[in-house]
mmCIF file of the N, C-alpha and C atoms, coordinates in Angstrom:
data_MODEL
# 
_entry.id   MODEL 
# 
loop_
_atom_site.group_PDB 
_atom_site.id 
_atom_site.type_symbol 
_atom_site.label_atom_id 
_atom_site.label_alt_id 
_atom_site.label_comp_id 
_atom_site.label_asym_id 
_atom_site.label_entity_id 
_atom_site.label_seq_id 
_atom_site.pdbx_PDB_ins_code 
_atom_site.Cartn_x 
_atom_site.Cartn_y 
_atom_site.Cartn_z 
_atom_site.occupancy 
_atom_site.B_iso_or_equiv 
_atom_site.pdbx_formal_charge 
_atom_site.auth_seq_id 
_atom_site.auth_comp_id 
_atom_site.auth_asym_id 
_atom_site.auth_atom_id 
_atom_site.pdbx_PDB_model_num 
ATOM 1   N N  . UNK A 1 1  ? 0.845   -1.190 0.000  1.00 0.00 ? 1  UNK A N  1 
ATOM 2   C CA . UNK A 1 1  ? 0.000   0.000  0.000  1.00 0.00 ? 1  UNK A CA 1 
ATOM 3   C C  . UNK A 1 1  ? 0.884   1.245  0.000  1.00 0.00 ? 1  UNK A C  1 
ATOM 4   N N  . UNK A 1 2  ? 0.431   2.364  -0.630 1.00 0.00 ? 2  UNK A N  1 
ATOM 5   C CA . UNK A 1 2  ? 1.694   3.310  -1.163 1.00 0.00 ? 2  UNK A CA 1 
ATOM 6   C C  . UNK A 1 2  ? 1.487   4.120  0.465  1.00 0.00 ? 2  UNK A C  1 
ATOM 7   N N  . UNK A 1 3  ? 2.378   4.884  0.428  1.00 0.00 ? 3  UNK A N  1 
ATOM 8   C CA . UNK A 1 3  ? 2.227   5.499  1.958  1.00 0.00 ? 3  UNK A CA 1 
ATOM 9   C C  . UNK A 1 3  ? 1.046   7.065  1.724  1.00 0.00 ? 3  UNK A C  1 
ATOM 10  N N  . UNK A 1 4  ? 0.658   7.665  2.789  1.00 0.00 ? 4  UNK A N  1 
ATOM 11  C CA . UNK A 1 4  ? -0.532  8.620  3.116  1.00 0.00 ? 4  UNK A CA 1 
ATOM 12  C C  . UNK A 1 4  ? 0.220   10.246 2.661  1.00 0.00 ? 4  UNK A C  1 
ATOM 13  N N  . UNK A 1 5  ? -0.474  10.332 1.422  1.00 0.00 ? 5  UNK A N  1 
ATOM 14  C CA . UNK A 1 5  ? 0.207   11.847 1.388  1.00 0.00 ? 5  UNK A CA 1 
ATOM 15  C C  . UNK A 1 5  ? -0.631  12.991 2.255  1.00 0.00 ? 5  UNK A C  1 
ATOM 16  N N  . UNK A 1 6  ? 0.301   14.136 2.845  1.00 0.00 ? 6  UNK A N  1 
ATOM 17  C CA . UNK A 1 6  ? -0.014  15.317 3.629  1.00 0.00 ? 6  UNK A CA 1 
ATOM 18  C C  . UNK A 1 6  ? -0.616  16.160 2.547  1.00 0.00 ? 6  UNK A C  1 
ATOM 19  N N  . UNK A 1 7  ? -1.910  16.563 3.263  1.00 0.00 ? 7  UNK A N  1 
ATOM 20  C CA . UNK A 1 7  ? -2.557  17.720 2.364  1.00 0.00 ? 7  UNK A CA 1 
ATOM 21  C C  . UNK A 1 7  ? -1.463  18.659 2.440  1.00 0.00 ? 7  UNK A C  1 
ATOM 22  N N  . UNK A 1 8  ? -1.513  19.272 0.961  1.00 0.00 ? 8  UNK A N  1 
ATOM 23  C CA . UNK A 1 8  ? -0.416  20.705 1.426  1.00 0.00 ? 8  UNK A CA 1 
ATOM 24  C C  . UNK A 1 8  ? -1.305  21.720 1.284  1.00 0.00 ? 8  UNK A C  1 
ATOM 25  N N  . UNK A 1 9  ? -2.231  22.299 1.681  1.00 0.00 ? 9  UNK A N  1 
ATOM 26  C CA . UNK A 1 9  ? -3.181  22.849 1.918  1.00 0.00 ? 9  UNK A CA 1 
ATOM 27  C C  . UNK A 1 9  ? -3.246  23.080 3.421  1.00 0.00 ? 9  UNK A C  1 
ATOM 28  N N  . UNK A 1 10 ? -3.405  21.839 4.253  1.00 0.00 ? 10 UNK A N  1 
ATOM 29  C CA . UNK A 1 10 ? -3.360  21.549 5.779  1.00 0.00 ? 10 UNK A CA 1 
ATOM 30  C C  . UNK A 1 10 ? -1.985  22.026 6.698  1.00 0.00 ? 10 UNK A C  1 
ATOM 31  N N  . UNK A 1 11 ? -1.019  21.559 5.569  1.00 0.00 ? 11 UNK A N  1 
ATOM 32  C CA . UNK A 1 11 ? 0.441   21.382 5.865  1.00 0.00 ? 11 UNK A CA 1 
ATOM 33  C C  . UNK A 1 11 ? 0.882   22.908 6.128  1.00 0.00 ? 11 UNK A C  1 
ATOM 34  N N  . UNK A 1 12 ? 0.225   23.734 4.970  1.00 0.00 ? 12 UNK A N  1 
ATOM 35  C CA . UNK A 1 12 ? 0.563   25.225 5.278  1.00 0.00 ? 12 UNK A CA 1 
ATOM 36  C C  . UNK A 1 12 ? -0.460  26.360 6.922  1.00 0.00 ? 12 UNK A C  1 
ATOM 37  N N  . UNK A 1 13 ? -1.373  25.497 6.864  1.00 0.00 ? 13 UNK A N  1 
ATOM 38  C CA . UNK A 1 13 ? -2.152  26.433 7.723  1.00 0.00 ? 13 UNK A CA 1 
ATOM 39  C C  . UNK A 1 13 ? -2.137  25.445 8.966  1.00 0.00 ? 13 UNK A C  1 
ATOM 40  N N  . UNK A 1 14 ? -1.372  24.428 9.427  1.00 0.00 ? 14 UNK A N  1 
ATOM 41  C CA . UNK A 1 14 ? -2.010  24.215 10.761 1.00 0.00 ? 14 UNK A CA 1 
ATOM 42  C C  . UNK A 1 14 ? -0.423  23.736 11.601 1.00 0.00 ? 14 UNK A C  1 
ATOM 43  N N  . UNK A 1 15 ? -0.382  23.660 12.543 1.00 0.00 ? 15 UNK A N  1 
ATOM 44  C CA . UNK A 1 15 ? 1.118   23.546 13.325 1.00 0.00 ? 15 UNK A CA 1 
ATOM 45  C C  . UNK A 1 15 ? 0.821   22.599 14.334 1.00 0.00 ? 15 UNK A C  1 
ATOM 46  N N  . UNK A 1 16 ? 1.074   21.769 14.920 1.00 0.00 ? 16 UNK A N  1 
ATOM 47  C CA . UNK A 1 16 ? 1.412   21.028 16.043 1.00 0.00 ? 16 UNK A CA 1 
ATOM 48  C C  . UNK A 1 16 ? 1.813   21.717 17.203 1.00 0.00 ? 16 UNK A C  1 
ATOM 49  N N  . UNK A 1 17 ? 1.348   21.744 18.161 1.00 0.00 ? 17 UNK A N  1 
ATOM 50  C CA . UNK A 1 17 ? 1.868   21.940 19.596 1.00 0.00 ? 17 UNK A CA 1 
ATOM 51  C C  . UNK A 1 17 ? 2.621   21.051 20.392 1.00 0.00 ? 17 UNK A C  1 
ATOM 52  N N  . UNK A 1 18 ? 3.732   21.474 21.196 1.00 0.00 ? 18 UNK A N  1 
ATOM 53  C CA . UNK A 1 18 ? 3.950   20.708 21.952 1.00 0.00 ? 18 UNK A CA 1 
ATOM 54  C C  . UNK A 1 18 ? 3.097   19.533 22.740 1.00 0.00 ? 18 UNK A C  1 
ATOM 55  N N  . UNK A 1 19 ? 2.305   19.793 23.330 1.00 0.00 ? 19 UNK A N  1 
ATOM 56  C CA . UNK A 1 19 ? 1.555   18.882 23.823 1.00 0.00 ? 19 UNK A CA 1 
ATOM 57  C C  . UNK A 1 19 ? 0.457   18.363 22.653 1.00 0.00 ? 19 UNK A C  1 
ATOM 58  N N  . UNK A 1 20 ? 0.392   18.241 21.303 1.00 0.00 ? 20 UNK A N  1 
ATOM 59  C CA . UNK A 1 20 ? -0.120  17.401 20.640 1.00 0.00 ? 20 UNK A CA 1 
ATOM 60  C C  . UNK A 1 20 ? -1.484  18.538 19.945 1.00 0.00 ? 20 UNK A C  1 
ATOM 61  N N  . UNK A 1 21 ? -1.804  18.884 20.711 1.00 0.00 ? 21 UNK A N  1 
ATOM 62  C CA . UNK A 1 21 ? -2.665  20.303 20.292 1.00 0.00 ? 21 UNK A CA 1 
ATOM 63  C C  . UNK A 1 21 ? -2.388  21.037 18.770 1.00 0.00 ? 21 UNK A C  1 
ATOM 64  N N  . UNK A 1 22 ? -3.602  21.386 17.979 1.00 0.00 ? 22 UNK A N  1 
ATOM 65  C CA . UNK A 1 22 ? -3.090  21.452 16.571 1.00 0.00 ? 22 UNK A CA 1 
ATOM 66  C C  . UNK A 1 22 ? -3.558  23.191 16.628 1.00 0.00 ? 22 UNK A C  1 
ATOM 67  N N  . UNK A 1 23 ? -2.379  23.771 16.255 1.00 0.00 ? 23 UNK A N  1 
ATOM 68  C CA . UNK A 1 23 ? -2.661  25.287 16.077 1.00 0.00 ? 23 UNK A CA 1 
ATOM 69  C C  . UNK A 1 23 ? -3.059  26.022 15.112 1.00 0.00 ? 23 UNK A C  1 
ATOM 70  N N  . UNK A 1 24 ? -4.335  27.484 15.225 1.00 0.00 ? 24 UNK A N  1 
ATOM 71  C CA . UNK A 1 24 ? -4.575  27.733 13.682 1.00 0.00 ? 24 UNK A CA 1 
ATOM 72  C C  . UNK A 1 24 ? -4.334  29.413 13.870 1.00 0.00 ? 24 UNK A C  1 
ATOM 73  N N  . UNK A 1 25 ? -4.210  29.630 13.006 1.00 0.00 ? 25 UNK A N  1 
ATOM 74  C CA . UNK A 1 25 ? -4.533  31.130 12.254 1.00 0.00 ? 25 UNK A CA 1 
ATOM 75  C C  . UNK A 1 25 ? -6.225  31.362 12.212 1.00 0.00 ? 25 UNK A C  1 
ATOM 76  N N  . UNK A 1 26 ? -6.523  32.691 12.780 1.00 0.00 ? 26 UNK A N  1 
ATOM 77  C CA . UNK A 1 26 ? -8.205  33.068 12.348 1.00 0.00 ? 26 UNK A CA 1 
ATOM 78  C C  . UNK A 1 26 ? -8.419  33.679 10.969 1.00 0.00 ? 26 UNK A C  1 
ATOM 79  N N  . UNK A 1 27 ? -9.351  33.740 10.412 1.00 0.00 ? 27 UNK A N  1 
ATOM 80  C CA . UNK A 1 27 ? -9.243  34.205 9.171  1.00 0.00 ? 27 UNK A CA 1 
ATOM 81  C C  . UNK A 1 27 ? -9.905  35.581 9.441  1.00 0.00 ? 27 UNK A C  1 
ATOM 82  N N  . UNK A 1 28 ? -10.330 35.822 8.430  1.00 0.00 ? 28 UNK A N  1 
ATOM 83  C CA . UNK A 1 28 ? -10.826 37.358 7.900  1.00 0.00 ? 28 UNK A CA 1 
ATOM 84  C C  . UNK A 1 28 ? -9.851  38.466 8.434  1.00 0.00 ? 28 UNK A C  1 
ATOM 85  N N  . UNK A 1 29 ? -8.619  37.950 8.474  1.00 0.00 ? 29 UNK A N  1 
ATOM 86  C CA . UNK A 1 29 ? -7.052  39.113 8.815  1.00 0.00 ? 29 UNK A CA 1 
ATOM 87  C C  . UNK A 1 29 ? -6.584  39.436 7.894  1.00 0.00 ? 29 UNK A C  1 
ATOM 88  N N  . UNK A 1 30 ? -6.953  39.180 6.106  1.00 0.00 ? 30 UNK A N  1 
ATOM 89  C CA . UNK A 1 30 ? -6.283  39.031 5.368  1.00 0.00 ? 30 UNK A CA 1 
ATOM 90  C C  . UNK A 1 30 ? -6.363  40.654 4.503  1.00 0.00 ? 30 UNK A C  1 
ATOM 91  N N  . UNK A 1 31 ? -7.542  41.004 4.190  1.00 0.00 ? 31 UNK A N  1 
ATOM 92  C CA . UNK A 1 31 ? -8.274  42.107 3.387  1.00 0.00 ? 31 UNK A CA 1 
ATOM 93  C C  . UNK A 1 31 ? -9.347  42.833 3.623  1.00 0.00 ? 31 UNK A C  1 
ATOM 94  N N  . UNK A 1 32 ? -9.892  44.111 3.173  1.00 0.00 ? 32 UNK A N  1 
ATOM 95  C CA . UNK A 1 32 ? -10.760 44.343 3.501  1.00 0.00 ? 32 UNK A CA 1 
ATOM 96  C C  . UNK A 1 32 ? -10.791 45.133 4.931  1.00 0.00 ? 32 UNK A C  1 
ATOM 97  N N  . UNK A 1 33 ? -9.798  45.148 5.698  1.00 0.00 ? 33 UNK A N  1 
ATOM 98  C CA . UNK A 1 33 ? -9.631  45.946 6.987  1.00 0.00 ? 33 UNK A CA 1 
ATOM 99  C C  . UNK A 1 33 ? -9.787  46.565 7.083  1.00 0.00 ? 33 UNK A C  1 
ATOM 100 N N  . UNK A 1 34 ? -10.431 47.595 6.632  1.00 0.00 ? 34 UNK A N  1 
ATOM 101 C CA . UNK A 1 34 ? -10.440 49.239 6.702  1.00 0.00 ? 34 UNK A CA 1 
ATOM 102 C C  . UNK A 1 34 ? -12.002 49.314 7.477  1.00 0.00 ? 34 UNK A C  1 
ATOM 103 N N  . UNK A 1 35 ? -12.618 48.500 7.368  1.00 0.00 ? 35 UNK A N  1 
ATOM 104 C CA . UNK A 1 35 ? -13.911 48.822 7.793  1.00 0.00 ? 35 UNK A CA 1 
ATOM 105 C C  . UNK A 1 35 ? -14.394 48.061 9.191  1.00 0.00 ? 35 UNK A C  1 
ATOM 106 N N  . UNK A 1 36 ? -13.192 47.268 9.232  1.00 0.00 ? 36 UNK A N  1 
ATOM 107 C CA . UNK A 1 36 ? -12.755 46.319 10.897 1.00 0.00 ? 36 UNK A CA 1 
ATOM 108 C C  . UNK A 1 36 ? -12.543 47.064 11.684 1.00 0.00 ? 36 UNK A C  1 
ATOM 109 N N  . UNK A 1 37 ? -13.191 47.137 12.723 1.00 0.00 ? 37 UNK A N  1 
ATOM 110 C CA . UNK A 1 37 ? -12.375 47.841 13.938 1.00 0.00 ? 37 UNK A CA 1 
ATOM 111 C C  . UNK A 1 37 ? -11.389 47.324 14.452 1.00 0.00 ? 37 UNK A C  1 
ATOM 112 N N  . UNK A 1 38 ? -9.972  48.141 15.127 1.00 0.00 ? 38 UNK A N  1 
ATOM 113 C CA . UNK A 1 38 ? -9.240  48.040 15.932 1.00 0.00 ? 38 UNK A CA 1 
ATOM 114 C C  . UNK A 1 38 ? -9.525  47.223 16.826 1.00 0.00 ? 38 UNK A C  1 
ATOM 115 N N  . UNK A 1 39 ? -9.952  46.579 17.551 1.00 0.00 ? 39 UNK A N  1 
ATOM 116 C CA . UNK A 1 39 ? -10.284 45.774 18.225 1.00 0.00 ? 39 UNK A CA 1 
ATOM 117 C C  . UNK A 1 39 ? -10.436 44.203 18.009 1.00 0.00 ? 39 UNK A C  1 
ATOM 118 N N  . UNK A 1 40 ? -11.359 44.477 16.939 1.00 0.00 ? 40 UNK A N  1 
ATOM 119 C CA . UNK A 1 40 ? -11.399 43.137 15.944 1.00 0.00 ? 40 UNK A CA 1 
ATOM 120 C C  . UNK A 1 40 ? -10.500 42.740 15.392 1.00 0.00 ? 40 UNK A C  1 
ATOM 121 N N  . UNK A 1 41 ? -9.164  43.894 14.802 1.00 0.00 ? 41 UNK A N  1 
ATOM 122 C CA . UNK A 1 41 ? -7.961  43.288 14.343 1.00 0.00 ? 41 UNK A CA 1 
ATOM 123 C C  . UNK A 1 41 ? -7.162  42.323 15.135 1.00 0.00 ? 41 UNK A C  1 
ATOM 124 N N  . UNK A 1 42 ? -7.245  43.434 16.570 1.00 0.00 ? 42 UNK A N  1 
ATOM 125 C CA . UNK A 1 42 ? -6.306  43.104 17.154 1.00 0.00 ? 42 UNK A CA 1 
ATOM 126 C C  . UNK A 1 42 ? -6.532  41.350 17.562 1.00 0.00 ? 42 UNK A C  1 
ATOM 127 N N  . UNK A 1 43 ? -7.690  41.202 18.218 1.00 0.00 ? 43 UNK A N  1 
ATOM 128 C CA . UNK A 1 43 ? -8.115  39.691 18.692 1.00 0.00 ? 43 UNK A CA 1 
ATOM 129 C C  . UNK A 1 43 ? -7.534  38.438 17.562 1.00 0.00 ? 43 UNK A C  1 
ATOM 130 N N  . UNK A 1 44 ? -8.052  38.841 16.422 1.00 0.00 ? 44 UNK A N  1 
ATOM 131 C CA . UNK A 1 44 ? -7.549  37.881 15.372 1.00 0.00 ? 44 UNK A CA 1 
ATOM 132 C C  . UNK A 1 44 ? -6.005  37.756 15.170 1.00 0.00 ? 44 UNK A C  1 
ATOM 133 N N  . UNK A 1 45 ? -6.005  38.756 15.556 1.00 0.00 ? 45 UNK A N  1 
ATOM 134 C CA . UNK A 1 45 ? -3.613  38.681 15.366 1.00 0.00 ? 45 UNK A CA 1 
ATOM 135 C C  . UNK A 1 45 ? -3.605  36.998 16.297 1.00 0.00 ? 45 UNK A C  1 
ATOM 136 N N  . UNK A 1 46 ? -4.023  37.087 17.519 1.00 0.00 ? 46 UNK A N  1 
ATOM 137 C CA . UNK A 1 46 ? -3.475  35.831 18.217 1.00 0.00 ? 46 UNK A CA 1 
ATOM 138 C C  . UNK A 1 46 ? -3.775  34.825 17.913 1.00 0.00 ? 46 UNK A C  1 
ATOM 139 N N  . UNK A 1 47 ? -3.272  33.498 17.130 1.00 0.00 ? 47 UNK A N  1 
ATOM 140 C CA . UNK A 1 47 ? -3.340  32.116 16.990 1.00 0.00 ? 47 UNK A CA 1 
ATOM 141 C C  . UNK A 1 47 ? -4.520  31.481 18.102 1.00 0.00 ? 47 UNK A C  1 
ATOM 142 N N  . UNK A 1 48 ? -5.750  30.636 17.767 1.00 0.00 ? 48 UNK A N  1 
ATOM 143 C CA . UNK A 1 48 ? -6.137  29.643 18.354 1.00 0.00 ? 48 UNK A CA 1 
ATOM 144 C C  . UNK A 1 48 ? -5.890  28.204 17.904 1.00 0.00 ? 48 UNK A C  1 
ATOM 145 N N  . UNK A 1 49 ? -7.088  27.502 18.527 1.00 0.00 ? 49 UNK A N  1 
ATOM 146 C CA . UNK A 1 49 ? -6.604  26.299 18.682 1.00 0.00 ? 49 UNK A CA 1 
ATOM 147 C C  . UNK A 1 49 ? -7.681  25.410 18.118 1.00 0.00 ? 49 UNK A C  1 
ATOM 148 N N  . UNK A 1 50 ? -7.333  24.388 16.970 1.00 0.00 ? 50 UNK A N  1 
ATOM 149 C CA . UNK A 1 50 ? -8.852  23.740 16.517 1.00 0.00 ? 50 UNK A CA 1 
ATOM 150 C C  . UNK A 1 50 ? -9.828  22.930 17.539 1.00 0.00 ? 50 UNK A C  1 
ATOM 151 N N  . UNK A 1 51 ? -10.999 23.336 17.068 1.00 0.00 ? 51 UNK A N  1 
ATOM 152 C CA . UNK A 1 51 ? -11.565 22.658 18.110 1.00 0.00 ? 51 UNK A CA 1 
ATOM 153 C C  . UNK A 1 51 ? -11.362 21.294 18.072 1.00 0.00 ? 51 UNK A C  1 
ATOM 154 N N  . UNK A 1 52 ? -12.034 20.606 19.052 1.00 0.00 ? 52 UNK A N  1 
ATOM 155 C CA . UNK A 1 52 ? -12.044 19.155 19.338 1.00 0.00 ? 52 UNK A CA 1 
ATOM 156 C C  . UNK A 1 52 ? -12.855 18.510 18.162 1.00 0.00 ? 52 UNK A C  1 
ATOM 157 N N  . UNK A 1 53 ? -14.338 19.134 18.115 1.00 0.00 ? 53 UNK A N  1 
ATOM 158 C CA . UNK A 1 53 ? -14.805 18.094 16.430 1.00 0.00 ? 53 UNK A CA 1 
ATOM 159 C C  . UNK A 1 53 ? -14.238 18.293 15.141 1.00 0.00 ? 53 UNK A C  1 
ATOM 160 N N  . UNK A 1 54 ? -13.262 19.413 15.595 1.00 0.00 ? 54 UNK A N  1 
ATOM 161 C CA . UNK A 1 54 ? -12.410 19.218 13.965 1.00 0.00 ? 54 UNK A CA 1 
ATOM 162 C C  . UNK A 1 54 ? -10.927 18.440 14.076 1.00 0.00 ? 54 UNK A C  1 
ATOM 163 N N  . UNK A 1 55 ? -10.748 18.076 15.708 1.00 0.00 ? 55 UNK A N  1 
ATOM 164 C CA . UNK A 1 55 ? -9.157  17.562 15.416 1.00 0.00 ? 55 UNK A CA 1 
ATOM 165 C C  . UNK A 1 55 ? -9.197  16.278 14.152 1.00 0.00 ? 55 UNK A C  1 
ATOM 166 N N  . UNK A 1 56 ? -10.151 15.313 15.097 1.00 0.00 ? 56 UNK A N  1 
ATOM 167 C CA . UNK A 1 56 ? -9.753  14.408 13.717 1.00 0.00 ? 56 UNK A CA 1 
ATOM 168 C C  . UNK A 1 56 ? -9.406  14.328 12.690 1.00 0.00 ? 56 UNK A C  1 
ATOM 169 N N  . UNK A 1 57 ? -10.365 15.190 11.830 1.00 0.00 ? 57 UNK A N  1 
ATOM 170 C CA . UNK A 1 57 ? -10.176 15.453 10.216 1.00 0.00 ? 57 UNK A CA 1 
ATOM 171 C C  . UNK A 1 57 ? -8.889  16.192 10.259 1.00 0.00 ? 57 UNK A C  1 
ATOM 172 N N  . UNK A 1 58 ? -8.236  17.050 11.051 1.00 0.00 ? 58 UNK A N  1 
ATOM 173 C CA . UNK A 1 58 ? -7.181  17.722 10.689 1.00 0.00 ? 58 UNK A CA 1 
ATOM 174 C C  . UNK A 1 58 ? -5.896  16.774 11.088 1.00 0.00 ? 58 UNK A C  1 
ATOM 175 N N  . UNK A 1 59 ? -6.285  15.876 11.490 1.00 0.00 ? 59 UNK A N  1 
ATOM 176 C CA . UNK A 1 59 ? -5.071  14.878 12.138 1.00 0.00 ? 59 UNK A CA 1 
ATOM 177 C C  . UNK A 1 59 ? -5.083  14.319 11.078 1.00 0.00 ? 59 UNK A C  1 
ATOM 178 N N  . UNK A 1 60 ? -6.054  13.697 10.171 1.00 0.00 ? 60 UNK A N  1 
ATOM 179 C CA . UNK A 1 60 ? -6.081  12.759 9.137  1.00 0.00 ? 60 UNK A CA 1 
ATOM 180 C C  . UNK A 1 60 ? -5.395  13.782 7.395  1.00 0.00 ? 60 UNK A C  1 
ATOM 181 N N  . UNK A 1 61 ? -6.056  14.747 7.681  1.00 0.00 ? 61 UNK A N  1 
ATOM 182 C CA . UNK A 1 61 ? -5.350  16.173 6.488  1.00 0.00 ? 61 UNK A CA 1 
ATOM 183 C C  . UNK A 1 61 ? -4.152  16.046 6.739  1.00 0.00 ? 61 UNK A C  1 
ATOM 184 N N  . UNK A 1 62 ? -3.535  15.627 8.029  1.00 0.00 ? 62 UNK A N  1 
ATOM 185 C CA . UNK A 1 62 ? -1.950  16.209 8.180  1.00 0.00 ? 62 UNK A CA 1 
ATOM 186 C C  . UNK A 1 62 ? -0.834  14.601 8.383  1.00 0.00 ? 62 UNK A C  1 
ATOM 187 N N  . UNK A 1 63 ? -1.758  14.057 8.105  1.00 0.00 ? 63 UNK A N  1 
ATOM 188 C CA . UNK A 1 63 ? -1.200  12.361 8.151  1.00 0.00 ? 63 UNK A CA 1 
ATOM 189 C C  . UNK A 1 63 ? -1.022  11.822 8.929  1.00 0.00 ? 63 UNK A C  1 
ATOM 190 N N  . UNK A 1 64 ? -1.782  12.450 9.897  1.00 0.00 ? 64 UNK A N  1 
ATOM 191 C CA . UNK A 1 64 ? -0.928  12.014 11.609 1.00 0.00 ? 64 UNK A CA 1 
ATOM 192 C C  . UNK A 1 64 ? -1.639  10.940 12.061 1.00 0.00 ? 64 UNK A C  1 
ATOM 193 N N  . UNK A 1 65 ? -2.636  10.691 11.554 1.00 0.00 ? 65 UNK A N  1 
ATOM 194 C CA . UNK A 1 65 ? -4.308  9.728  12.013 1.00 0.00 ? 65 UNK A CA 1 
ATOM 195 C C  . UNK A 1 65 ? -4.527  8.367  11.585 1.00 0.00 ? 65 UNK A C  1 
# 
């Protein structure tokens, strides 16, 4: 059986944590800011964390599963 290729899609947007925890980027930081408040920017600057009903699928996107 050939081995499990890594989405590279997944591969670019999600990181591993030390403790196993898969890290993300928020979106809507990208464009369009001018009409965002300061506030709203700012919150999205900081990295969260996928939730729990999405680890799976992102464990399996990233080959880990």
């Amino acid at each position: 059986m050939p081995k499990m290729k890594t989405n590279s899609g997944a591969k670019k947007r999600f990181t591993l944590t030390g403790s196993g925890k898969i890290k993300r980027k928020h979106a809507f930081k990208s464009h369009i800011l001018t009409k965002k408040t300061t506030k709203q920017k700012r919150n999205l600057t900081h990295a969260g964390l996928v939730s729990k009903a999405d680890t799976n699928n992102v464990k399996q996107l990233l080959g880990l599963k």
